[in-house]
LOLOZA-298407 format. One record per residue (C-alpha): x, y, z; residue in three letters. Coordinates in pm, 1 decimal. Layout:
BEGIN
         u         v         w   aa
         X         Y         Z  ALA
...
//
This chain:
BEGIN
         u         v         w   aa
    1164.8   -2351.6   -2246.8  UNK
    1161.7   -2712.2   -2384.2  UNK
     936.2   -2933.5   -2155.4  UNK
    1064.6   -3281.6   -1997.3  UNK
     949.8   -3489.8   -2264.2  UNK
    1121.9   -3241.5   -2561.1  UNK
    1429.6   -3277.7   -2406.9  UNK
    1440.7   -3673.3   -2360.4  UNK
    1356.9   -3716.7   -2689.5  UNK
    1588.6   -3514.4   -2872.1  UNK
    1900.0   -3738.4   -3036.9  UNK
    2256.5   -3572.6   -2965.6  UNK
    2320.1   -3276.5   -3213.4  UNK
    2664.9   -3177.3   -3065.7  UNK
    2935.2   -3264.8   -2863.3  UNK
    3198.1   -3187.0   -2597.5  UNK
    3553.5   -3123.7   -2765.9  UNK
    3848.5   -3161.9   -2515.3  UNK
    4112.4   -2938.1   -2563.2  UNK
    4363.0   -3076.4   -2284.7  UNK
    4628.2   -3227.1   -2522.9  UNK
    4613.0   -2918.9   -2728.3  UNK
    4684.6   -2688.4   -2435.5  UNK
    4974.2   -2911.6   -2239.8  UNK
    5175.7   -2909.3   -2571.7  UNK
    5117.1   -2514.9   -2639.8  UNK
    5284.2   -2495.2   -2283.3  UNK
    5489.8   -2773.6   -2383.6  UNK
    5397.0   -2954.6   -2048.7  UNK
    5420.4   -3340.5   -1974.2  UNK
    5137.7   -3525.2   -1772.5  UNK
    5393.2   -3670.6   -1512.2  UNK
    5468.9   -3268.7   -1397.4  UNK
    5112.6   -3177.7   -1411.9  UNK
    5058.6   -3466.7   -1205.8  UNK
    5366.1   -3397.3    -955.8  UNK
    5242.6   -3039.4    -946.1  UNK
    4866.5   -3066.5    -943.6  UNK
    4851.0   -3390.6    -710.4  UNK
    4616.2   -3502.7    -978.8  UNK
    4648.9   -3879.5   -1091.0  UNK
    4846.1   -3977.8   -1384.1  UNK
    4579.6   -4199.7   -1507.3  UNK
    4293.7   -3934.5   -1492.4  UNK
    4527.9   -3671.5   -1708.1  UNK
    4653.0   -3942.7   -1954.5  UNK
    4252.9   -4046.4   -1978.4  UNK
    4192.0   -3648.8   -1995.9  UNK
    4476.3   -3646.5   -2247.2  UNK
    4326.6   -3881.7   -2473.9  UNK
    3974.5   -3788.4   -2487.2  UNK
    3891.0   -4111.9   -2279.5  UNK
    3721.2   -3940.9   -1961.2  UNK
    3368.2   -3978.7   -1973.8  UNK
    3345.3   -3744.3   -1616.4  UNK
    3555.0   -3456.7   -1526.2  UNK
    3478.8   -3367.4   -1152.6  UNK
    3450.1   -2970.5   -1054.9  UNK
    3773.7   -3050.9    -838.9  UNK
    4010.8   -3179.8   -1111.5  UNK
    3866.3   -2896.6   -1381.9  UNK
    3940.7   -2633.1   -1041.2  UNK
    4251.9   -2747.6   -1003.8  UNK
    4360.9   -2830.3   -1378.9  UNK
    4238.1   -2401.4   -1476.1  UNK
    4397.5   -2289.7   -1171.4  UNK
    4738.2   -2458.6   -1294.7  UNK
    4718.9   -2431.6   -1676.1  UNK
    4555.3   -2047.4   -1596.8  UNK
    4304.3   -2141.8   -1836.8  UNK
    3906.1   -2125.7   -1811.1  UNK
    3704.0   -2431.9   -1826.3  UNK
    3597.2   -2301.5   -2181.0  UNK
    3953.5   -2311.9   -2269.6  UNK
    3968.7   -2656.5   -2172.2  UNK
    3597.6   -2784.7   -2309.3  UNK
    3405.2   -2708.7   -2664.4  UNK
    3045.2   -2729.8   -2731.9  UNK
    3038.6   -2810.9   -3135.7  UNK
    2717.0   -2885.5   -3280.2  UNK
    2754.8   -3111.7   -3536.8  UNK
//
């Protein structure tokens, strides 16, 4: 296990890969009827849409794998880089 200072020191070597566009137009789903349906903001899904979101609370991810019947690893990538 890598000790406190190990891990603040090491520089970024991956990143998160959103998959939310890629899964509304597979379902061929809009934002506006995700929002109508989910009760979740327009602006958070159109920021979630466009890889904008720099948070994702556990209650929008609940609610966004409950609707899409997806898993959050559906939604979200690790991809070292």
């Amino acid at each position: 296990m890598a000790t406190y200072e190990e891990i603040t020191q090491r520089k970024e070597r991956g990143k998160i890969v959103n998959h939310f566009s890629e899964i509304l137009g597979q379902k061929r789903l809009k934002i506006s009827t995700v929002s109508r349906e989910t009760g979740i903001t327009r602006p958070t899904l159109t920021s979630l849409y466009y890889s904008e979101s720099k948070v994702v609370t556990f209650k929008i991810l609940s609610k966004l794998c409950a609707y899409l019947h997806v898993t959050p690893g559906d939604l979200f990538t690790y991809e070292e880089e």
